[in-house]
C-alpha atoms as a printed R data frame, in Angstrom:
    type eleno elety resid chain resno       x       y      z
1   ATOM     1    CA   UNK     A     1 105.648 142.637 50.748
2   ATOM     2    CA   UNK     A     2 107.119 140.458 47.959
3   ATOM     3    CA   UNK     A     3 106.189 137.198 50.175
4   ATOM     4    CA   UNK     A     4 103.026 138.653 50.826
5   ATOM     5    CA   UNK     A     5 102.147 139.083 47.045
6   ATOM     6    CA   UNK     A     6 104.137 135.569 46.467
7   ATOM     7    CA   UNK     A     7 101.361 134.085 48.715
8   ATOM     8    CA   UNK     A     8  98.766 135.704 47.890
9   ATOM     9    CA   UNK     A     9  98.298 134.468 44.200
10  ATOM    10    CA   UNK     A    10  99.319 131.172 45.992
11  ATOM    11    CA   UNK     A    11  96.184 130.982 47.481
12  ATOM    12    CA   UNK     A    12  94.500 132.418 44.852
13  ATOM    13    CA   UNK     A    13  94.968 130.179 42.227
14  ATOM    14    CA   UNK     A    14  94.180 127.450 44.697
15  ATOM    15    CA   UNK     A    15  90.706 129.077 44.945
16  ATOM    16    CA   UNK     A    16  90.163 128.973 41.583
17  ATOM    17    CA   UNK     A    17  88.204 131.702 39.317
18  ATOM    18    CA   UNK     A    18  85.049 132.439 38.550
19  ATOM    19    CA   UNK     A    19  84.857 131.500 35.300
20  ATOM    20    CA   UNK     A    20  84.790 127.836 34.486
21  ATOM    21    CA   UNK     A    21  84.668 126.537 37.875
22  ATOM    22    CA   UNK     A    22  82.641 123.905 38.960
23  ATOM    23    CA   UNK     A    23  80.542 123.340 41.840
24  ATOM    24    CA   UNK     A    24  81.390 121.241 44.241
25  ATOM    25    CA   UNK     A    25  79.815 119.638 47.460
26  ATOM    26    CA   UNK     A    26  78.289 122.019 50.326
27  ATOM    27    CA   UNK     A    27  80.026 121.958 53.569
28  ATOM    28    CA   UNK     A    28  77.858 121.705 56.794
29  ATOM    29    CA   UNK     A    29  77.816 124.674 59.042
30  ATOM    30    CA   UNK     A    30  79.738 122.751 62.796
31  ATOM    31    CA   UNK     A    31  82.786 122.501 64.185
32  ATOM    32    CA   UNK     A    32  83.873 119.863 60.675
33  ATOM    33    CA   UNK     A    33  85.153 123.415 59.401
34  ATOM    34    CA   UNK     A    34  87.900 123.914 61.413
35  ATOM    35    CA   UNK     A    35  89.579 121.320 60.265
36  ATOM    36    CA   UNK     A    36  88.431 121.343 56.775
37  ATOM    37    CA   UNK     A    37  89.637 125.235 56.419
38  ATOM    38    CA   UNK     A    38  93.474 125.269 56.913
39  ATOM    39    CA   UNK     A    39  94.360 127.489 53.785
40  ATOM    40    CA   UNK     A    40  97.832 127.724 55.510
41  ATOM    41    CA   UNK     A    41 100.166 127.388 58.400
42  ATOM    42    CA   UNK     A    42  98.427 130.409 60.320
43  ATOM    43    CA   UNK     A    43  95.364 130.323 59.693
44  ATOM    44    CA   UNK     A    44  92.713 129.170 62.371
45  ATOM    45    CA   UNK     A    45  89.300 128.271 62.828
46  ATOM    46    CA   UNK     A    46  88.549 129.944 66.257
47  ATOM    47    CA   UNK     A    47  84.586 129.231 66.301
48  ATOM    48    CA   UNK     A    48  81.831 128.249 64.019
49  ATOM    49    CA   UNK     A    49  77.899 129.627 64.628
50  ATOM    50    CA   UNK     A    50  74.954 128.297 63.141
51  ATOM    51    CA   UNK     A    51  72.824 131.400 62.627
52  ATOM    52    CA   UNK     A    52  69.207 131.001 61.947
53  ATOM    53    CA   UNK     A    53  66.584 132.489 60.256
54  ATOM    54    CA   UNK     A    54  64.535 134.793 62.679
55  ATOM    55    CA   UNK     A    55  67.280 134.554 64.937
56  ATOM    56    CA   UNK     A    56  68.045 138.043 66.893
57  ATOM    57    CA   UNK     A    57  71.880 139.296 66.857
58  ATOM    58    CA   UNK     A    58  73.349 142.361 68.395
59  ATOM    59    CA   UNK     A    59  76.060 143.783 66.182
60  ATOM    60    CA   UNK     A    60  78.995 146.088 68.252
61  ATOM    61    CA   UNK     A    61  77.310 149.124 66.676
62  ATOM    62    CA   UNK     A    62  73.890 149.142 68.123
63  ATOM    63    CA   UNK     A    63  72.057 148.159 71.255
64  ATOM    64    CA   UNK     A    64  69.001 147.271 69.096
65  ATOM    65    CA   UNK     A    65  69.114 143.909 67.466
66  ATOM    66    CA   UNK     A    66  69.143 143.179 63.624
67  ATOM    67    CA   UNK     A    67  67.214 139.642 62.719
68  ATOM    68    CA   UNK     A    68  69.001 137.099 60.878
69  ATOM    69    CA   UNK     A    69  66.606 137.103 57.274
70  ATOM    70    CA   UNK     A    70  68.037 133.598 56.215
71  ATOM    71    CA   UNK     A    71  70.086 130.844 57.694
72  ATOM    72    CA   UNK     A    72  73.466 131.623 57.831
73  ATOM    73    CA   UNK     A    73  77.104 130.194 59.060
74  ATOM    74    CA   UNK     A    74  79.836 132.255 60.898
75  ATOM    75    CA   UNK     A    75  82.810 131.568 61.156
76  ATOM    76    CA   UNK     A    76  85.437 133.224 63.021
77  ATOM    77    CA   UNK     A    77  89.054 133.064 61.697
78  ATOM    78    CA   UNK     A    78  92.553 134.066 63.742
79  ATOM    79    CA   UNK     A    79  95.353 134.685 61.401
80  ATOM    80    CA   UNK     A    80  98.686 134.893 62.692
81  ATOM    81    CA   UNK     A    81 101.708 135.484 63.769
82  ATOM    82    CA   UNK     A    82 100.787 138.479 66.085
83  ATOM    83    CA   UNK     A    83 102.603 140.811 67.357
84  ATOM    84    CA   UNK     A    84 105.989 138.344 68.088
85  ATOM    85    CA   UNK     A    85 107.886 141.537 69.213
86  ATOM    86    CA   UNK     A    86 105.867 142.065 72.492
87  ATOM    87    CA   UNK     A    87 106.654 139.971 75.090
88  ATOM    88    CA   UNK     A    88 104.525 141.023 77.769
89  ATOM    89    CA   UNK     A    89 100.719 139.059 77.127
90  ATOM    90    CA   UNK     A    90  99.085 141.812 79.079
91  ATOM    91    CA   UNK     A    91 100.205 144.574 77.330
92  ATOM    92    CA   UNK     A    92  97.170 145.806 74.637
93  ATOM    93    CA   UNK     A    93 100.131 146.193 72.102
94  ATOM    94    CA   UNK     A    94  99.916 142.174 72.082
95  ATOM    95    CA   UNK     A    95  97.954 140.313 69.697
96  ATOM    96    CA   UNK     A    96  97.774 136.632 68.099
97  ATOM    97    CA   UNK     A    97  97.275 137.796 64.986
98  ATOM    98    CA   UNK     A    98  93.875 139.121 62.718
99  ATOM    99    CA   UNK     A    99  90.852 138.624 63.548
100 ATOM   100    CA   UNK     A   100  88.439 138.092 60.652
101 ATOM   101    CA   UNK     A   101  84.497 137.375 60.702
102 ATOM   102    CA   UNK     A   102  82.884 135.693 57.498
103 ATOM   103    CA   UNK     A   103  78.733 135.693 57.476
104 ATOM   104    CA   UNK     A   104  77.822 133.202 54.853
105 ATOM   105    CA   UNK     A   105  74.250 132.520 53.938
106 ATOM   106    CA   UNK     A   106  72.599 129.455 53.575
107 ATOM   107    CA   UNK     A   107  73.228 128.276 49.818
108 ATOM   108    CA   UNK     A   108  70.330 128.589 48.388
109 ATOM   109    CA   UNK     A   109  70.078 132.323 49.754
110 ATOM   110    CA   UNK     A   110  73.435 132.998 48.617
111 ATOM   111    CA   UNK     A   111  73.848 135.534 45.605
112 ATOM   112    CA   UNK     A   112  76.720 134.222 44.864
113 ATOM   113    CA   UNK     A   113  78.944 137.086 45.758
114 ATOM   114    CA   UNK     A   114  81.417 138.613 48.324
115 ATOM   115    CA   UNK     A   115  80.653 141.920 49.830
116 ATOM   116    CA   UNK     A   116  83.326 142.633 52.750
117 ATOM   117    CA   UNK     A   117  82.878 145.685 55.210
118 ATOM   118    CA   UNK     A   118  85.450 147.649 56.226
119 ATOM   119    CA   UNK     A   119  86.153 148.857 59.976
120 ATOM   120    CA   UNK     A   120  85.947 152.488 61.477
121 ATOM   121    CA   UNK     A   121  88.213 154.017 63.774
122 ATOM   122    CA   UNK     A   122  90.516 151.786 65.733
123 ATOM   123    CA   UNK     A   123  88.928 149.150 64.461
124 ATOM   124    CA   UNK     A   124  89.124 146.209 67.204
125 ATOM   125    CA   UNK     A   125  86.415 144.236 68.146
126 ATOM   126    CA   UNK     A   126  85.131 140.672 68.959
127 ATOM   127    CA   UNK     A   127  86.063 138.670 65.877
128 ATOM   128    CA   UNK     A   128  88.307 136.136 67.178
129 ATOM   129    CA   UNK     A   129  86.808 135.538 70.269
130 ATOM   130    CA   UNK     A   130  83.906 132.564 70.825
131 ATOM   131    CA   UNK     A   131  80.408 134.207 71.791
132 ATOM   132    CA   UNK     A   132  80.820 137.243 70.686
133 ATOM   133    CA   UNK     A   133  80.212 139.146 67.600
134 ATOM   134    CA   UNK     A   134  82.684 141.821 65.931
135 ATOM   135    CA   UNK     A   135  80.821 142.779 62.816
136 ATOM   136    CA   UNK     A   136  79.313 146.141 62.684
137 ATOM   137    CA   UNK     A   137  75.536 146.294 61.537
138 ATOM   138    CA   UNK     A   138  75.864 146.759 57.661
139 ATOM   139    CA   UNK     A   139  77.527 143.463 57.888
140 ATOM   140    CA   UNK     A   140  74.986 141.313 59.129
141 ATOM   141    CA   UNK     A   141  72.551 143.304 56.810
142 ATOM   142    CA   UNK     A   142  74.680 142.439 53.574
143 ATOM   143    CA   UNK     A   143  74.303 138.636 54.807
144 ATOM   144    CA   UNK     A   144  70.802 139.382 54.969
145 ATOM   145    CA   UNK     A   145  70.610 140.290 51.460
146 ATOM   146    CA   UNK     A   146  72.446 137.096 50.104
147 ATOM   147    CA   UNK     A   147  75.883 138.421 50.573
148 ATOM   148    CA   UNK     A   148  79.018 136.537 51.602
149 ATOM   149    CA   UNK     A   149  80.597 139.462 54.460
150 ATOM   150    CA   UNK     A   150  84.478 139.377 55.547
151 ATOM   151    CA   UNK     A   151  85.193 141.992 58.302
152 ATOM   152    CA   UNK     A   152  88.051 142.373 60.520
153 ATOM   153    CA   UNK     A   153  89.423 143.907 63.791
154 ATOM   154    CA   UNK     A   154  91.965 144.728 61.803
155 ATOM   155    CA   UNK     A   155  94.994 142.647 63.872
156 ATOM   156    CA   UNK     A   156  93.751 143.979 67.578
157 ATOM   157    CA   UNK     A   157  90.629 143.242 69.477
158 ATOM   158    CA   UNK     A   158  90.619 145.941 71.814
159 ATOM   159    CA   UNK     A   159  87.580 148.165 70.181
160 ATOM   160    CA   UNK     A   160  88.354 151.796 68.964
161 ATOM   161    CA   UNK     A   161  91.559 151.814 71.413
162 ATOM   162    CA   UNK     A   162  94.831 153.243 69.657
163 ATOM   163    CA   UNK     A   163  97.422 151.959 72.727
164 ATOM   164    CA   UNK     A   164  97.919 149.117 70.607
165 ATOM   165    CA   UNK     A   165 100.648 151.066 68.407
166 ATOM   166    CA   UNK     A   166 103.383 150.908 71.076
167 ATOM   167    CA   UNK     A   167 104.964 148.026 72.832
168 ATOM   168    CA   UNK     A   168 105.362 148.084 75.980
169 ATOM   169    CA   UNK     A   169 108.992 149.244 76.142
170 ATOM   170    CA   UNK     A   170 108.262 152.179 74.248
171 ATOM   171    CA   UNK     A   171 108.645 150.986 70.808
172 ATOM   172    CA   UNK     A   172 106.527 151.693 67.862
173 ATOM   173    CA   UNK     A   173 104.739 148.426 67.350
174 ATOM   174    CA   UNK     A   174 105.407 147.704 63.284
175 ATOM   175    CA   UNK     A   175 104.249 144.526 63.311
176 ATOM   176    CA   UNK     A   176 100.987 145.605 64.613
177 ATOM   177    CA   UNK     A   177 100.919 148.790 62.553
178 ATOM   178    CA   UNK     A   178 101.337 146.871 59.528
179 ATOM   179    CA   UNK     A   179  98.586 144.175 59.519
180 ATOM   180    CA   UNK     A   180  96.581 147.357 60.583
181 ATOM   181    CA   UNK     A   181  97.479 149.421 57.759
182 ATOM   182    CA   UNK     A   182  97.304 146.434 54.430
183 ATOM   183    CA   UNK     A   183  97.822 142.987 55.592
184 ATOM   184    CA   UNK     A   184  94.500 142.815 57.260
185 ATOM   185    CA   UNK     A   185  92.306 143.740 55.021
186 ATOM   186    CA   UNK     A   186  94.532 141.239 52.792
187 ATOM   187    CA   UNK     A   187  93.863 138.279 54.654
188 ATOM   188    CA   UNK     A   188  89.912 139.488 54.845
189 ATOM   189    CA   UNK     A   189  90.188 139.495 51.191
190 ATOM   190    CA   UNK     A   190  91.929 136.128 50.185
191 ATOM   191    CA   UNK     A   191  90.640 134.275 53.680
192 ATOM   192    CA   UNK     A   192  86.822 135.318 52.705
193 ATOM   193    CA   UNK     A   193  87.368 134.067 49.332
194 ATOM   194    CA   UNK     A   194  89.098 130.777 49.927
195 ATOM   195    CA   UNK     A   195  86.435 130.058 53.169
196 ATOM   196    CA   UNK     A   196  83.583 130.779 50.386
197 ATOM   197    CA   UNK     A   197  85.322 128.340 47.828
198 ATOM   198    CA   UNK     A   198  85.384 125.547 50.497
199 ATOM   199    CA   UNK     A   199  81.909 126.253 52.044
200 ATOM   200    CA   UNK     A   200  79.998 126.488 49.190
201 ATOM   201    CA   UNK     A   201  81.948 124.692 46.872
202 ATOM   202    CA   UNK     A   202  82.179 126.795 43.735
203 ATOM   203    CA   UNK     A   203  84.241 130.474 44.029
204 ATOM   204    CA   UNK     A   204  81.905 133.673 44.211
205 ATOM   205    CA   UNK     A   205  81.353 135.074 40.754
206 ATOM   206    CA   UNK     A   206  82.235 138.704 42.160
207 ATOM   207    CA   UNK     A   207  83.446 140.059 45.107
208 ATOM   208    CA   UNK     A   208  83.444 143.616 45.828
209 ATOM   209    CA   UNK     A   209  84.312 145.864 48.842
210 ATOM   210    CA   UNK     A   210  82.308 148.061 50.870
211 ATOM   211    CA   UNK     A   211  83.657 150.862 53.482
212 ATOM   212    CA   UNK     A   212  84.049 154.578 54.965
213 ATOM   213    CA   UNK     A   213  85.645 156.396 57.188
214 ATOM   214    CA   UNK     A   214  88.737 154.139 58.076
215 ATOM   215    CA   UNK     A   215  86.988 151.486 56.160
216 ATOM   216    CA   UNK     A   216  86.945 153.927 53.474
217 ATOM   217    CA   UNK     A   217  91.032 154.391 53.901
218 ATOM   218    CA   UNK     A   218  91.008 150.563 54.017
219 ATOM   219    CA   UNK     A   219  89.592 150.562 50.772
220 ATOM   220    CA   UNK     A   220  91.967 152.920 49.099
221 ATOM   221    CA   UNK     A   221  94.916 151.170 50.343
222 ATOM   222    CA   UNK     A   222  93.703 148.136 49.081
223 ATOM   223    CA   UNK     A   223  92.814 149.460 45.599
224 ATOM   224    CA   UNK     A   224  95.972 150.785 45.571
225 ATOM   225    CA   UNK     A   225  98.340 147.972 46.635
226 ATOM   226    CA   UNK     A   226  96.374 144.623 45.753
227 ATOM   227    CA   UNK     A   227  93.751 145.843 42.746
228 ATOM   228    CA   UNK     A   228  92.934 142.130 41.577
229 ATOM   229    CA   UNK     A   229  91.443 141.176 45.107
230 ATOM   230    CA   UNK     A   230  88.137 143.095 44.435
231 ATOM   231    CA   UNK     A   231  85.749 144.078 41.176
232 ATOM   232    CA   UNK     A   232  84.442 146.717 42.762
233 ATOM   233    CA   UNK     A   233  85.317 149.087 45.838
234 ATOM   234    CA   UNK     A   234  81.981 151.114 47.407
235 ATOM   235    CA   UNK     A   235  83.964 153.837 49.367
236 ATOM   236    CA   UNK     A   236  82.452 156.742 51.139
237 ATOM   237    CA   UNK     A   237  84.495 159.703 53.504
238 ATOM   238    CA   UNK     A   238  87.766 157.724 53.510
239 ATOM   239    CA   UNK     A   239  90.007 158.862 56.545
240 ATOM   240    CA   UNK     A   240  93.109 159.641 54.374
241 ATOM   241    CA   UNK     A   241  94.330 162.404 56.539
242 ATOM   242    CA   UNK     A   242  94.697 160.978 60.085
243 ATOM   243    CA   UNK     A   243  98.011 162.792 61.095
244 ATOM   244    CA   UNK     A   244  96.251 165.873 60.341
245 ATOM   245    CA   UNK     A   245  91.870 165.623 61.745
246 ATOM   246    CA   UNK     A   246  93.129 162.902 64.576
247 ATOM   247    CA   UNK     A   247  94.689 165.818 66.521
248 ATOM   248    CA   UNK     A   248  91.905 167.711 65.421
249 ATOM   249    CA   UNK     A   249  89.490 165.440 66.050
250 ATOM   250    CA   UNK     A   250  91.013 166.270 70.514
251 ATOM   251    CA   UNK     A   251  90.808 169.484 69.646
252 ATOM   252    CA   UNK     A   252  87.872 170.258 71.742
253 ATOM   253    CA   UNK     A   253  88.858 168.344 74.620
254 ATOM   254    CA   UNK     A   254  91.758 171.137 74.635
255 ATOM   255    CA   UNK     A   255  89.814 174.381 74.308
256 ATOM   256    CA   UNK     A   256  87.274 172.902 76.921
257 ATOM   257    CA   UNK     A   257  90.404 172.401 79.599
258 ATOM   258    CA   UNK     A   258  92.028 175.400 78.719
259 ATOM   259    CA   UNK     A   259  88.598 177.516 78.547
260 ATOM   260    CA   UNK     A   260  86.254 176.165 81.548
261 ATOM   261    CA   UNK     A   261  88.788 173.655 83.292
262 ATOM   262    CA   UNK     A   262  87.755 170.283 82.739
263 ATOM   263    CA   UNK     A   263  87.264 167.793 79.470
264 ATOM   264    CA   UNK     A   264  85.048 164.884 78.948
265 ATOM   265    CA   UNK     A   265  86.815 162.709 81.681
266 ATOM   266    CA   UNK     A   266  84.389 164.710 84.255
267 ATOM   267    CA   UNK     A   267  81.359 163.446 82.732
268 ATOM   268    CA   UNK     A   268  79.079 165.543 85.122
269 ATOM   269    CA   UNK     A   269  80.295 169.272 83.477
270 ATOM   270    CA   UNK     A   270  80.939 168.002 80.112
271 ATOM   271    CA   UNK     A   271  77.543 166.500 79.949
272 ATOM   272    CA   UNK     A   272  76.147 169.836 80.956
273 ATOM   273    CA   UNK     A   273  77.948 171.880 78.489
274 ATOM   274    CA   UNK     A   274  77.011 169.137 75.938
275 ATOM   275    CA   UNK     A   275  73.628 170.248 76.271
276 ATOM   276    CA   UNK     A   276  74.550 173.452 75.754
277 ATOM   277    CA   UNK     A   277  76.329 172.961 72.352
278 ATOM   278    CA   UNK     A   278  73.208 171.243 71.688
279 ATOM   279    CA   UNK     A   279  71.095 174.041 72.081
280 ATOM   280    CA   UNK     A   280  73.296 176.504 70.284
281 ATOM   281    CA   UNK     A   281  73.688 174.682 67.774
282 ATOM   282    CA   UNK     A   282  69.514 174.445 67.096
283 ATOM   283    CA   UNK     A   283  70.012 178.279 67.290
284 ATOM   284    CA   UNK     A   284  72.396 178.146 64.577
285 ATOM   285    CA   UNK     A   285  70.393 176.018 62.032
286 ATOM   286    CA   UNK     A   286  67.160 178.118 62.969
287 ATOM   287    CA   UNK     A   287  69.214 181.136 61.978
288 ATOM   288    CA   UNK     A   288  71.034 180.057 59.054
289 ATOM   289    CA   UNK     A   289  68.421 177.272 57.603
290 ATOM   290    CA   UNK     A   290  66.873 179.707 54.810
291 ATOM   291    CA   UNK     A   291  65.533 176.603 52.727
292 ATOM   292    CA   UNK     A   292  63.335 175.380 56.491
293 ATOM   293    CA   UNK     A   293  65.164 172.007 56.051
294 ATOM   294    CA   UNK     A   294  65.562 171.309 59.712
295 ATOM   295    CA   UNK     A   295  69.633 171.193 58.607
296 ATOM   296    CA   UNK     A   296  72.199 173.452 57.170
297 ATOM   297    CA   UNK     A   297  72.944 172.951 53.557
298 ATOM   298    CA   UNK     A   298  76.075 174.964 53.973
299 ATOM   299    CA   UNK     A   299  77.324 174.853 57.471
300 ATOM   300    CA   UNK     A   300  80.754 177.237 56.301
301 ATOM   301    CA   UNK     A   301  78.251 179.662 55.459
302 ATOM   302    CA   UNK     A   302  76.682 180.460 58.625
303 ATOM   303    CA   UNK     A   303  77.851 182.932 60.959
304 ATOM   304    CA   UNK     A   304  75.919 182.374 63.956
305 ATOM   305    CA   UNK     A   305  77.850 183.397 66.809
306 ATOM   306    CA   UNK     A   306  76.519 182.618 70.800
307 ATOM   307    CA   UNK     A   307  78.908 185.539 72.131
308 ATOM   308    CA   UNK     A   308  76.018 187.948 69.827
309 ATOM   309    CA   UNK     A   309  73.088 186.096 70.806
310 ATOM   310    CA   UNK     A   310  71.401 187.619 74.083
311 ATOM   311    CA   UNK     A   311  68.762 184.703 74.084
312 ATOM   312    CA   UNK     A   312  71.661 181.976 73.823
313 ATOM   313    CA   UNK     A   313  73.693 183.638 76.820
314 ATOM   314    CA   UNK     A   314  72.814 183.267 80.628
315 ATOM   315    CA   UNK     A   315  70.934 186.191 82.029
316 ATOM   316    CA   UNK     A   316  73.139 189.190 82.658
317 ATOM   317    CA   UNK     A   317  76.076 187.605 80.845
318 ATOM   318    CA   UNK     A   318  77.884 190.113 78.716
319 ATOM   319    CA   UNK     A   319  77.951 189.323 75.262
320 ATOM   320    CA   UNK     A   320  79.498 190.711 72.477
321 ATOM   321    CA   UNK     A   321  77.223 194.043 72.116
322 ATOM   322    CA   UNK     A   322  75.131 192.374 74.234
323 ATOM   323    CA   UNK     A   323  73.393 191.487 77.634
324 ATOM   324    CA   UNK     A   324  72.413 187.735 77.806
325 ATOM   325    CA   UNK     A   325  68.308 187.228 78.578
326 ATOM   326    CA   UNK     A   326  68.371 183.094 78.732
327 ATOM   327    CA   UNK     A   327  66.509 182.047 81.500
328 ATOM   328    CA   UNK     A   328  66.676 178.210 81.042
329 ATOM   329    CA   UNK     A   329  70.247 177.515 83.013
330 ATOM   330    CA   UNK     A   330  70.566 173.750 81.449
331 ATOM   331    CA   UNK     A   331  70.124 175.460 77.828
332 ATOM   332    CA   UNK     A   332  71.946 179.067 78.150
333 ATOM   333    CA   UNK     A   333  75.589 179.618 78.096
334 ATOM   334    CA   UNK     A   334  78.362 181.503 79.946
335 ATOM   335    CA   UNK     A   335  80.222 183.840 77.781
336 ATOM   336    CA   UNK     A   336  82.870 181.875 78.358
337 ATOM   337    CA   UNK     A   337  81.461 178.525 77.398
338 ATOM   338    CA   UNK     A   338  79.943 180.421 74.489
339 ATOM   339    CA   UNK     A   339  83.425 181.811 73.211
340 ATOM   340    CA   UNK     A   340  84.933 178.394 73.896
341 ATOM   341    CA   UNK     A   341  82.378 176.740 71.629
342 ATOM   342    CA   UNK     A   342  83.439 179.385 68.916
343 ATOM   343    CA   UNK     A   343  86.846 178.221 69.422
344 ATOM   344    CA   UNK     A   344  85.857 174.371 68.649
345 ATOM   345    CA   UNK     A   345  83.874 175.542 65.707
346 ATOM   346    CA   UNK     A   346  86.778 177.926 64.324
347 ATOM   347    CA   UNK     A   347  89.070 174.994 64.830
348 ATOM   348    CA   UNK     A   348  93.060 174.825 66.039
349 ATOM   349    CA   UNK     A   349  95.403 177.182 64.570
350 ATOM   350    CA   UNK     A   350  98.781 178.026 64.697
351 ATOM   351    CA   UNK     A   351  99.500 181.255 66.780
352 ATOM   352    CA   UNK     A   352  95.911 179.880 68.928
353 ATOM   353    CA   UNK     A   353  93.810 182.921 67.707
354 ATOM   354    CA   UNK     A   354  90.555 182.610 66.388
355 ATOM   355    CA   UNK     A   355  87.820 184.534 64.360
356 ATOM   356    CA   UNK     A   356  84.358 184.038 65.966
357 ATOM   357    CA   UNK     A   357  82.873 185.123 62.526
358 ATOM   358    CA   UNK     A   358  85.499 183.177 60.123
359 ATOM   359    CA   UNK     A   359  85.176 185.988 58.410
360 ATOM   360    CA   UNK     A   360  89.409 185.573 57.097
361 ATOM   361    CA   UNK     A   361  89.355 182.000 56.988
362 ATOM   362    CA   UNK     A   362  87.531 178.699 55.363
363 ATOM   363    CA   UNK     A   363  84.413 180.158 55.537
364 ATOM   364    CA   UNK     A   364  83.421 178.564 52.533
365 ATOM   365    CA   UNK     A   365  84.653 175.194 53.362
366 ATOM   366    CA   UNK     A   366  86.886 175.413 50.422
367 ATOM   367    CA   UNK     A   367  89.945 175.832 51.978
368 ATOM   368    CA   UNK     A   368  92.007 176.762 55.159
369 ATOM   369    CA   UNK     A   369  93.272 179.898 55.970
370 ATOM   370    CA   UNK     A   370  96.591 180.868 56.522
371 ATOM   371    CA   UNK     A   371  96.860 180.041 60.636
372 ATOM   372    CA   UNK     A   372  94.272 177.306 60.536
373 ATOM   373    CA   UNK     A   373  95.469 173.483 60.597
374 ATOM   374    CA   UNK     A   374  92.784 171.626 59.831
375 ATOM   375    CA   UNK     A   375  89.031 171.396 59.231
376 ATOM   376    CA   UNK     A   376  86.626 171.235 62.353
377 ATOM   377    CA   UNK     A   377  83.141 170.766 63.526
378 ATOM   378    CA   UNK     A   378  81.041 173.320 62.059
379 ATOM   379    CA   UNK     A   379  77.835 174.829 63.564
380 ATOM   380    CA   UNK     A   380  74.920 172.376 62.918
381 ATOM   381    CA   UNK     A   381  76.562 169.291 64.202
């Protein structure tokens, strides 16, 4: 950590600071930048894009395209070393190092500020690799707005896949753990910065940061650790807790093999009882929507239960005090699918009870009951 810090006001103080610093002359947007940027030893220009105005780009997000507003350059960085403890090249625990993305707008559309994005998930993605692009949609939309956007994969490029954190002999991977937990999103920082210094030859008069979810734990790690990288951090739902809502989070993939025998892997059933949750949950938020909304303002408060609901079970299905009357077989539920969906809702606990009404626990949201372990999807959602 010490060399990290060392090196990072190294490069720092080489880009200078916003106050006082002169301009300087704009770089062209071609292949001149990869060997113009070489901020240090590890540190690579993989692939340089001249994005026009108009221009149509499909972001890893979201099938439908988001036009380019203004010119803009992107360049895609690798920052090493990788993952030197894995030896085998095909194993997804291997990795050359970070990828980073850095959307910069045409000069005279830039606002002369940095506003990186942080990941979600397992982060991953396409940033070091020629053709493609990594950057989620808010991205491309901050560069749109005059923006100068850093985002990452976070030191892996397989997309929202977690195999990365063991080797291949069995081993934790630390090195890979590591750039995914801080150094990452330090790089993003301090190679954003020092590619803006060079490209538009004066240093960004603010730079701020901008994620949720993981992005949003990115964030707080980053405030935390390196404080003087950002002057400002925008961070929503930040995914502080992952020990706790990632086993959570497979939660219903247990009740639904344990319950009705299968989980999402046969797509076929678990697309059916999809539907199903679908439809019970409209049932709940027509029962429990007092203000007409469309939503539930207070999803802990509703006690809408399937098990009670003779229109939500299948015909002759035996309820809880009652006989099920659903007719529409795509819509209606078993009482076993509707007991296992009370299950997901309730959440995992430790002696594997439940209460379908949540009458003795977290009801309110507020906090968890004595045998529950975490908070789950609520009715509504």
């Amino acid at each position: 950590m010490a060399a990290m810090t060392a090196g990072l006001a190294g490069l720092m103080a080489a880009c200078g600071t916003p106050a006082g610093n002169g301009a300087g002359p704009v770089l062209a947007c071609d292949d001149g930048l990869k060997t113009a940027f070489r901020p240090d030893a590890l540190t690579t220009v993989v692939a340089v894009r001249q994005v026009r105005q108009g221009e149509a780009l499909t972001a890893v997000d979201s099938p439908s395209p988001v036009t380019a507003a203004v010119d803009m350059c992107l360049v895609k960085l690798l920052v090493g070393p990788g993952t030197t403890a894995e030896r085998d090249k095909t194993a997804r625990s291997y990795s050359e190092g970070i990828g980073i993305e850095v959307w910069l707008p045409a000069p005279a559309a830039w606002n002369a500020r940095i506003r990186n994005y942080g990941g979600g998930g397992g982060v991953g993605g396409g940033h070091r690799t020629p053709g493609q692009i990594g950057s989620k949609v808010p991205a491309i939309v901050n560069a749109n707005l005059g923006y100068a956007v850093g985002t990452t994969d976070a030191g892996q490029p397989w997309s929202q896949d977690g195999s990365f954190i063991f080797l291949s002999n069995g081993q934790v991977n630390a090195e890979g753990l590591r750039d995914f937990s801080v150094r990452a999103m330090v790089e993003q920082a301090t190679k954003t910065r020092a590619l803006v210094q060079l490209f538009y030859g004066r240093a960004p008069r603010f730079a701020y940061y901008d994620g949720h979810s993981q992005g949003g734990r990115q964030g707080m790690k980053i405030a935390q650790e390196h404080p003087e990288l950002y002057d400002g951090y925008m961070i929503a739902q930040p995914a502080l807790s992952i020990p706790q809502f990632g086993p959570t989070a497979m939660y219903a993939q247990l009740v639904m093999k344990s319950e009705l025998g299968y989980t999402a892997a046969d797509k076929p059933r678990a697309s059916a009882f999809a539907k199903k949750v679908d439809a019970a949950n409209a049932r709940a938020v027509a029962q429990c929507d007092a203000a007409g909304l469309g939503y539930l303002l207070d999803p802990f408060a509703c006690s809408y239960n399937p098990a009670r609901d003779a229109a939500a079970l299948c015909a002759g299905a035996a309820g809880d005090g009652v006989t099920g009357t659903g007719s529409d077989a795509a819509t209606c539920m078993s009482r076993a699918e509707a007991d296992a969906l009370n299950r997901i809702w309730y959440g995992a606990t430790r002696d594997g009870r439940f209460d379908a009404q949540q009458s003795a626990d977290a009801r309110s949201g507020l906090a968890l009951g004595p045998q529950q372990l975490w908070w789950t999807f609520t009715r509504g959602t």
